[in-house]
DRENBANU-78558 format. One line per 2 residues: number of its first residue (from 0); for each residue z, y, x of N, C-alpha, C, O. Coordinates in steps of 0.05 Angstrom, whole numbers, plus 32768, in hexadecimal, padded with zeros to 4 digits. Each point is the difference from the previous one (the first is absolute). Layout:
// residues N
NUM) Z:Y:X:Z:Y:X:Z:Y:X:Z:Y:X  ...
END
This chain:
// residues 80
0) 808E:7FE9:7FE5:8007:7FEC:7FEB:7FE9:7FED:7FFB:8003:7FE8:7FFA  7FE9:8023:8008:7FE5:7FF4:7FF8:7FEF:7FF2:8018:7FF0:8011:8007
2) 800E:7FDE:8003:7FF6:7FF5:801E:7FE0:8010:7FFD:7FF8:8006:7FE9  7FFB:7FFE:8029:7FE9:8015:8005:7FE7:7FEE:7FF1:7FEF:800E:7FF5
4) 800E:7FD5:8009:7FF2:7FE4:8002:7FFE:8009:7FE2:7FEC:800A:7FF7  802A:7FF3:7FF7:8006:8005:7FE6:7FFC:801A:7FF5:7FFC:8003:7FE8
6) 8005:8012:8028:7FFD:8021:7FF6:7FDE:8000:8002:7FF1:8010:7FF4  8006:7FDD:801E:7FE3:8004:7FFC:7FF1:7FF8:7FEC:7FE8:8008:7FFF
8) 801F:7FED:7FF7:7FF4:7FF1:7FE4:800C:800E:7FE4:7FF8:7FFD:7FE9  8016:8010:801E:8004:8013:7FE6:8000:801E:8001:8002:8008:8018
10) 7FFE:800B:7FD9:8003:801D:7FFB:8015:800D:7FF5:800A:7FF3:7FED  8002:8026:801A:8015:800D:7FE6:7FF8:800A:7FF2:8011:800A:7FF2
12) 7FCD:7FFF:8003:7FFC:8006:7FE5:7FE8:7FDF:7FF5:7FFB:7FF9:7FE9  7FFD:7FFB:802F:7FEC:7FEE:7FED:7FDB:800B:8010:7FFC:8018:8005
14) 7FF5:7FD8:7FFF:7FE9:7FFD:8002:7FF4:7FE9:7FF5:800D:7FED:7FF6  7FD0:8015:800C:7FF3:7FED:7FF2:8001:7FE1:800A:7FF5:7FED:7FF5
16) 801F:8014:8028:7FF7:7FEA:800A:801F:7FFE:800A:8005:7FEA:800C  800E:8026:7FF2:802A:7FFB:8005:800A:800A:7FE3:7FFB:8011:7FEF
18) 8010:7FE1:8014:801F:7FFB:7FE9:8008:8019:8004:7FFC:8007:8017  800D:8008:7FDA:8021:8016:7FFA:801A:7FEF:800B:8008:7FE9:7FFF
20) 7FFC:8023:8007:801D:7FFC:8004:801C:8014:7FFB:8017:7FFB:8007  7FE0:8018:7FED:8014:8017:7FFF:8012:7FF9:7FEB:8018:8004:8003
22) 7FDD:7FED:7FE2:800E:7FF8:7FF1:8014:7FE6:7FFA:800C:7FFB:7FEB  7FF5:7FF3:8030:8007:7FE2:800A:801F:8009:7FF6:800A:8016:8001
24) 7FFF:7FD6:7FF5:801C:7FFC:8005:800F:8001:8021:8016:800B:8007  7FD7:7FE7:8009:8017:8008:801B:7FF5:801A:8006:8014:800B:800A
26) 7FD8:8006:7FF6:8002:801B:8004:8012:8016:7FEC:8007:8015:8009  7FFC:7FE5:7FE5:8014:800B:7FF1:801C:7FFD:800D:800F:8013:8006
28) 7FF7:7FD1:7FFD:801C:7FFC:800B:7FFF:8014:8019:8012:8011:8004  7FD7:7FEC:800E:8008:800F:801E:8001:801F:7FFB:800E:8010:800C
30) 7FDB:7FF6:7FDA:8002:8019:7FF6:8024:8011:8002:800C:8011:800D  7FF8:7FDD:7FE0:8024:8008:7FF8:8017:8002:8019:8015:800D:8003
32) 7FDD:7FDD:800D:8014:7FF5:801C:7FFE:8020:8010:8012:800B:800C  7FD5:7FFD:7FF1:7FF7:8012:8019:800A:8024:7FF3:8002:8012:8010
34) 8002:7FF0:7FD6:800D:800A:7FF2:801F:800A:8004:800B:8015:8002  7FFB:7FCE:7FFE:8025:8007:7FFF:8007:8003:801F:8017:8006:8005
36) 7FD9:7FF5:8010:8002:8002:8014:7FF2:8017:8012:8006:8002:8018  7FE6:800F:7FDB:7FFB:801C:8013:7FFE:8016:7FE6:7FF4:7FF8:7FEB
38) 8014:801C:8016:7FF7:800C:7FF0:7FF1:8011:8000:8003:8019:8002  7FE9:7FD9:7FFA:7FD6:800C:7FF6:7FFC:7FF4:7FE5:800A:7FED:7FF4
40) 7FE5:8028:8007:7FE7:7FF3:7FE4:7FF2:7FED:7FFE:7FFC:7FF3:8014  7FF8:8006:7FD5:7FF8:7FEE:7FFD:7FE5:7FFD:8010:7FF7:7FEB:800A
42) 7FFE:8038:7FF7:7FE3:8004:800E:7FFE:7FF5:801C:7FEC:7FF6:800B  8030:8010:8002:8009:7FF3:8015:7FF6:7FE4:8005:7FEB:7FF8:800B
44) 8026:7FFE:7FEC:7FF9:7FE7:7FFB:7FEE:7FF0:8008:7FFD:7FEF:8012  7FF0:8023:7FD0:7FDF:7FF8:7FF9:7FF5:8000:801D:8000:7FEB:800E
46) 7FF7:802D:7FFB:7FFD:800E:801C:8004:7FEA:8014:7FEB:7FFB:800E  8027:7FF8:7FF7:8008:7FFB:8019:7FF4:7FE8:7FF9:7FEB:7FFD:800D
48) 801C:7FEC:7FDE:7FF7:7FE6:7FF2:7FE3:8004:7FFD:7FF6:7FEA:7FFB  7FFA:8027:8007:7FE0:8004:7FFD:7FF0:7FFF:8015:7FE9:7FF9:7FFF
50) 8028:8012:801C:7FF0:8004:801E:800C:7FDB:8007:7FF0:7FF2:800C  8029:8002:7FED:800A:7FE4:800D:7FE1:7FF3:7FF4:7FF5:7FF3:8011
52) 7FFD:8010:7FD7:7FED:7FEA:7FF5:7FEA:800A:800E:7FEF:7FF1:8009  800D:802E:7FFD:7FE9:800F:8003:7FF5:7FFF:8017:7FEB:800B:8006
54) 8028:7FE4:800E:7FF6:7FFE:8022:8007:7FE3:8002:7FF8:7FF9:8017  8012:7FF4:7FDE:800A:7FDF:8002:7FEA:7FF8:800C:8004:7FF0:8012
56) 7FDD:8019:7FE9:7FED:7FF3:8011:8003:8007:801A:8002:7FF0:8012  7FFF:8026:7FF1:7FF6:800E:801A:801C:7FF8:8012:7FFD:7FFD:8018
58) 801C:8001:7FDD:8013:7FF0:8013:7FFF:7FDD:8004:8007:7FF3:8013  7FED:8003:7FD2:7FF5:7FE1:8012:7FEB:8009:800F:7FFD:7FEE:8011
60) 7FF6:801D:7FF2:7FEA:8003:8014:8005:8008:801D:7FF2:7FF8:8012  8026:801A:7FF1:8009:8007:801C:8015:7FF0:8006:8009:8001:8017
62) 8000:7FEC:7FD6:8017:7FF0:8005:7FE8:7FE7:8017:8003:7FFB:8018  7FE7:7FFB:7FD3:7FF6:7FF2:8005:7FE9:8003:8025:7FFA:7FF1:8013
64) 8003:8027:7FE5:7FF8:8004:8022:8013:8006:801D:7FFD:7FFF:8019  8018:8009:7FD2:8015:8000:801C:7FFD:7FD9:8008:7FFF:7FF5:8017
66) 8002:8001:7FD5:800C:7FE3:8011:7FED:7FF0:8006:8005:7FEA:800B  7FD9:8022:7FED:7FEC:7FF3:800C:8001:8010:801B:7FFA:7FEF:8011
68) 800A:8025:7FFA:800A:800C:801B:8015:7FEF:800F:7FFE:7FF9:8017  8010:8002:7FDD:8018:7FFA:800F:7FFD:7FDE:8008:8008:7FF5:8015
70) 7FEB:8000:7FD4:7FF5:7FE7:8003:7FEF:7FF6:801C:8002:7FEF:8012  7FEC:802A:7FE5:7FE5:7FFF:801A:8014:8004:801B:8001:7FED:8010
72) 8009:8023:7FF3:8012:8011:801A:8017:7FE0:8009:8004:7FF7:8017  8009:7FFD:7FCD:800A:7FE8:8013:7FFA:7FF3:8004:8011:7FF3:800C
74) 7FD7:8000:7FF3:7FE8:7FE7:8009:7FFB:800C:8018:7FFF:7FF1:8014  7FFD:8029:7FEE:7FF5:8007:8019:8020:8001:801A:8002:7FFC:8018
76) 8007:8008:7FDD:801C:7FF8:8017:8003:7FE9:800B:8006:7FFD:8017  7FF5:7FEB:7FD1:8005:7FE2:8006:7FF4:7FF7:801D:7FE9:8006:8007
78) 8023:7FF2:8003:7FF8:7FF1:8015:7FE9:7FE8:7FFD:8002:7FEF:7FEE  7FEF:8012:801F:7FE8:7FE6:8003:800C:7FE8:8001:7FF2:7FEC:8002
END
């Protein structure tokens, strides 16, 4: 729900240097959405919504080296 770019700049409890976000209005709404649609707890939830903010760096980072790879690798195909 949260693009990785945007999950990096904030937290689900809050640090000295990211926003909270646990208490947002659209996390509430997705709260409720994710609710009426599996049935788990709230800890659930929390849990799963805490590792999406808790690794957002480390997936722009492998996002970001896959396509400096793949970048390098099709320059190197191009023809002279």
């Amino acid at each position: 729900m949260f693009s990785d770019n945007l999950a990096e700049q904030f937290s689900w409890r809050g640090t000295n240097t990211k926003q909270c976000i646990r208490g947002c209005r659209i996390t509430l709404a997705i709260r409720h959405a994710f609710k009426n649609k599996f049935a788990l707890e709230d800890e659930d939830f929390d849990k799963i919504t805490q590792k999406h903010f808790q690794y957002a760096h480390d997936r722009l980072t492998k996002c970001s080296k896959y396509v400096s790879k793949k970048t390098k690798h099709d320059n190197e195909q191009l023809p002279p």
